[in-house]
C-alpha positions, 0 to 999 in steps of 0.5 A: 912777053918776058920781063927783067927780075932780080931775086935773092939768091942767098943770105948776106954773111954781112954787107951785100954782095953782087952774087947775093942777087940773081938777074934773069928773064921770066914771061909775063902774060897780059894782065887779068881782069882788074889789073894794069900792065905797066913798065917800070921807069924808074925803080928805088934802092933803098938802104931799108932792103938790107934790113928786110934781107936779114928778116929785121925790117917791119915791112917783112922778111925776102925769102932767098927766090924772092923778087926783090922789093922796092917802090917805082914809077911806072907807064900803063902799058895795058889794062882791064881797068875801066879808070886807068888808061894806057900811057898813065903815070903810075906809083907801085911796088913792083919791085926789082923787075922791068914790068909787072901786072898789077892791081889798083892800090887800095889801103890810103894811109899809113904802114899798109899804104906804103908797103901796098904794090897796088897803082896809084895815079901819079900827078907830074904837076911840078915840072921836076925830073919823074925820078924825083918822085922817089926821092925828095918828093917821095919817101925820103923826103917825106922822111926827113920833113914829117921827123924834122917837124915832129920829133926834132923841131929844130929851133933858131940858132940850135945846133942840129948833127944829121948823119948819112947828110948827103943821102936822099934823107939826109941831104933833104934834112940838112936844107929844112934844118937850114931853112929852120935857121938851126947851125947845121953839122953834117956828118958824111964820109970822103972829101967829095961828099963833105964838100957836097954837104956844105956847097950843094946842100948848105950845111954849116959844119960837115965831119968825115966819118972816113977821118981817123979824127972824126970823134974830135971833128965832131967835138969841135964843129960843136962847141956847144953841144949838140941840141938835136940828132937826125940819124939814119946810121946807129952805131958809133956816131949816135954814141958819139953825138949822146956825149955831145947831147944838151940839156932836153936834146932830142933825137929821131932814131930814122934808120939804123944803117950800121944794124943793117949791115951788121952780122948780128945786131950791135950793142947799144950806146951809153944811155947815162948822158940822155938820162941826166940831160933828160934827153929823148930819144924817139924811133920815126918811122915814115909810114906813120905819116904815109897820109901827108905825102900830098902835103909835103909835094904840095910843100916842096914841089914848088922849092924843088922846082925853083931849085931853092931845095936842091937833091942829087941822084946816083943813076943806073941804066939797065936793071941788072946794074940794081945789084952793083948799085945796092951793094954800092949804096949799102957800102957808102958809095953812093951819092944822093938818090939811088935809082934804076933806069931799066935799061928798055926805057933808059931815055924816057925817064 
């Protein structure tokens, strides 16, 4: 049989392009003893690619011909495994691609388990959208609840800035924050997205990056200071929100998405207000919590269900939109959740 792929033609000078990616057909033999055969349903974009193309991200470096990565749900379409039969629901790492041979998956905790292309029985116990499993119940939830719980620990009344709020990590972080009965800035970018944050996922406050004015929106949305900071972004806003840091403020540095799209790396903010308001600033990485996963779907799938915790998803059908889409998500025009329906399957997700 052949399958989709999409591989990286060339370097990012900068942000993302679509002629950075190739989108062709390969063959695809059955799958050898101790493999399974599975068709992609729906494929995650995340912004950590962009990072891992520049060769800076910790989950390794895409060489230009490379498939590129990424995590998704899958069908058993074959297999030459005595425990998994056609028809099972499957996570992987196949990357970019339509359909894939691959083994079971064999780390169970931590950085290698996350980054393992290897299967792994899925179990559809929430009555929620497959797609979901990528996003609120998957990494970026897993994200914003284990950087919540153990880095910022939002208390009563505290008032927490969460930047990108109305991404997959961000729009999950701003509803816990929430329910931690913390006041709430979202910061996002447009009057659609702004509207999103307070309406959907209930923030109290939301500032426009897109605002000239943004650095005194900010300012005013937080008479008070700012207690904790949830950033996936870097750059100025971090800047800005230090100048804004309390007394023991916290910040859980989640993803740097302006170093991602950065020719070269930036410089780094004014450090003097997180020494004299002994505040802590601490890198979070999700994988180190990779073991809790079962945990928080456990947690959540229930809220997710009810609807209590609500997410939004940018859907694609076909795998060669997963350029277009990536270069959109990398440039903010994304809303929610980015996922690829290939385009074989686009009705079965």
């Amino acid at each position: 049989m052949k399958r989709q792929i999409v591989t990286l033609a060339n370097y990012p000078k900068s942000a993302p392009q679509p002629s950075d990616f190739t989108v062709s057909e390969a063959p695809l033999p059955g799958p050898a003893d101790g493999e399974v055969q599975v068709e992609v349903l729906a494929l995650s974009l995340d912004p950590y690619m962009a990072s891992a193309i520049k060769g800076r991200h910790m989950s390794g470096a895409i060489a230009v011909g490379d498939v590129m990565p990424g995590e998704a749900i899958a069908r058993v379409t074959a297999t030459r495994r005595p425990d998994m039969s056609e028809g099972a629901i499957v996570s992987c790492r196949p990357g970019w691609v339509s359909h894939a041979n691959l083994p079971l998956a064999r780390a169970a905790d931590g950085m290698a388990a996350a980054l393992d292309p290897g299967v792994r029985p899925l179990v559809l116990d929430h009555g929620v959208p497959v797609t979901s499993y990528l996003g609120v119940l998957g990494m970026p939830g897993l994200t914003a609840w284990s950087a919540l719980e153990t880095v910022l620990r939002p208390r009563t009344d505290e008032t927490i800035a969460i930047s990108a709020a109305t991404g997959a990590v961000g729009g999950t972080a701003v509803q816990l924050a929430r329910r931690a009965d913390a006041r709430v800035i979202a910061v996002t970018s447009g009057a659609e997205k702004c509207a999103a944050a307070r309406d959907i996922f209930g923030a109290h406050a939301v500032v426009d990056r897109n605002h000239p004015e943004w650095r005194a929106m900010l300012e005013a949305a937080s008479p008070n200071g700012i207690d904790a900071f949830f950033d996936v972004a870097g750059g100025p806003l971090l800047d800005a929100v230090l100048d804004r840091i309390t007394r023991n403020g916290r910040v859980a540095l989640c993803g740097m998405m302006q170093q991602y799209k950065s020719e070269a790396p930036l410089p780094g903010p004014n450090l003097a207000r997180v020494l004299t308001q002994r505040a802590r600033i601490q890198g979070h990485v999700v994988y180190d919590h990779w073991g809790r996963m079962a945990e928080w779907r456990a947690l959540v799938g229930p809220l997710v269900a009810s609807g209590a915790l609500r997410f939004v998803e940018s859907v694609h059908h076909g795998l060669d939109q997963a350029p277009e889409a990536f270069c959109a998500l990398m440039a903010g025009r994304n809303f929610g959740k980015t996922v690829i329906l290939p385009q074989h399957n686009q009705d079965s997700a």
